[in-house]
N, C-alpha and C positions, 0 to 999 in steps of 0.2 A: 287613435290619434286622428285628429280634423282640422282643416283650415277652413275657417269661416270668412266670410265679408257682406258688405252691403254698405254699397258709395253709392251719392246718388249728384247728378250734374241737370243744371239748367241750360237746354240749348236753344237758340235764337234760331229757330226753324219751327216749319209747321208740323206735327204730330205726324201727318202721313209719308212726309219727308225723311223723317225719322225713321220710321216704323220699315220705309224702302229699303234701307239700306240693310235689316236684315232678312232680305228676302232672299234666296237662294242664287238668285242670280246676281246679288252686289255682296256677297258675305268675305268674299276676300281684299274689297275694300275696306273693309275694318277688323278684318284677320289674314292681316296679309302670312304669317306663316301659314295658314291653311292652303294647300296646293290640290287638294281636290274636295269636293261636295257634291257628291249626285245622290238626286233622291232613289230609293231604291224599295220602297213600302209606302201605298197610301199615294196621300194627296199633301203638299208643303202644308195649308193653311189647317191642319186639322192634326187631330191628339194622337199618338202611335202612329207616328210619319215617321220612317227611317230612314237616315241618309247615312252614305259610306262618309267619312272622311279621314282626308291624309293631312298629317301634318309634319313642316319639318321645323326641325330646332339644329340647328349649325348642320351637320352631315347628316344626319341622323334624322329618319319619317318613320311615323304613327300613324299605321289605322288603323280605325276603328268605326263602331254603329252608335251614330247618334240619335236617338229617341226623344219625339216630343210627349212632352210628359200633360203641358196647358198649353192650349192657344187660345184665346179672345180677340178678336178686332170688332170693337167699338169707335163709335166718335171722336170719341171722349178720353177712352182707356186702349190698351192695348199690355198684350203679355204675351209675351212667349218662353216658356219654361222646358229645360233638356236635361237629359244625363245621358250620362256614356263614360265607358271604362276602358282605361288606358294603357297597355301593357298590360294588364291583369294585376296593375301595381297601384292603381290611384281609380276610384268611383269617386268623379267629377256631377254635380248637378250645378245649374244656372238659370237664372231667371232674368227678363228684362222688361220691367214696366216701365210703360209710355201713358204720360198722366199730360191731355191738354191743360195748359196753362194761361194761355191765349192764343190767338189766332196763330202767331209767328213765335212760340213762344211753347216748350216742350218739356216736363222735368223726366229724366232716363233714371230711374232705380236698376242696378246689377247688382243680384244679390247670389249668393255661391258657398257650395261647401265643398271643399275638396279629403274626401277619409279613404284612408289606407285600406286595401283592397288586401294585402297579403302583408307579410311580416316584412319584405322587404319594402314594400309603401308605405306600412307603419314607421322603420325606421327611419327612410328617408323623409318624411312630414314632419319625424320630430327632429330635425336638423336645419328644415326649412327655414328662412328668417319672413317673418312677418313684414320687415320692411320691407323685402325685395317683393313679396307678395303686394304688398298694399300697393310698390310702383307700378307692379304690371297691370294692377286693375285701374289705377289713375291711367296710365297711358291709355289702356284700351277706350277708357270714359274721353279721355281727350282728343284720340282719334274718331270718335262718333261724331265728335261736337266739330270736328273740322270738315269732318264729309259732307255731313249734314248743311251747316252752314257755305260752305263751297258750293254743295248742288241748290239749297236757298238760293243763291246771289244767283243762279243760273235762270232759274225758276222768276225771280225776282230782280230784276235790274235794277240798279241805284239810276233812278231818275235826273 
């Protein structure tokens, strides 16, 4: 069993604005449940970079080793692709291309599989609902396009 996605948002910021926010040192601005990220193998900007991270969901934290799988930073392009397994119950990957658009101007593709690691992951994925999945990925795409555009206007003064 697997949960797929791949949404993709145009944000009114410059590409490297974008591309800051997921850099190790602003990731909890746009995963604010994430409570820790330290890297712990390697270098952030490169492939087989490993970071610990804790996450909490109401009472309740998760750690685990997240693994960069691609990195590219280009002009133009940018990606950065991970996986990492969660409880021993869910093998999570993710992906986020950064495609310039224009100068102020960014399209984010988040694409993602989420498959059952063990029978109890199996089970729970196929109980999952699709719509609560599809919101959490809109959210997450809606909290980039706010950070983003919040640190633009910083960057960027209205004249």
């Amino acid at each position: 069993m697997m949960i797929t996605w791949s949404e993709e948002i145009t944000i009114d910021a410059n590409i490297e604005t974008v591309w800051e926010l997921f850099k190790d040192k602003n990731i909890t601005r746009i995963m604010p449940q994430v409570e820790e990220h330290s890297l712990i193998e390697k270098e952030e900007n490169e492939v087989g970079a490993r970071h610990r991270q804790t996450y909490r969901e109401g009472k309740r934290t998760e750690t685990y080793i997240v693994t960069t799988t691609a990195f590219e930073d280009r002009e133009e392009r940018k990606l950065k692709e991970v996986t990492f397994t969660v409880g021993g119950a869910f093998n999570i990957k993710t992906s986020y291309t950064f495609q310039k658009l224009a100068e102020n101007r960014t399209r984010l593709i988040y694409e993602g599989a989420n498959e059952g690691a063990s029978v109890l992951g199996k089970i729970m994925l196929k109980f999952a609902r699709d719509k609560s999945n599809r919101k959490v990925v809109h959210d997450f795409l809606e909290r980039v396009r706010e950070e983003a555009e919040k640190e633009e206007e910083h960057v960027r003064p209205e004249s």
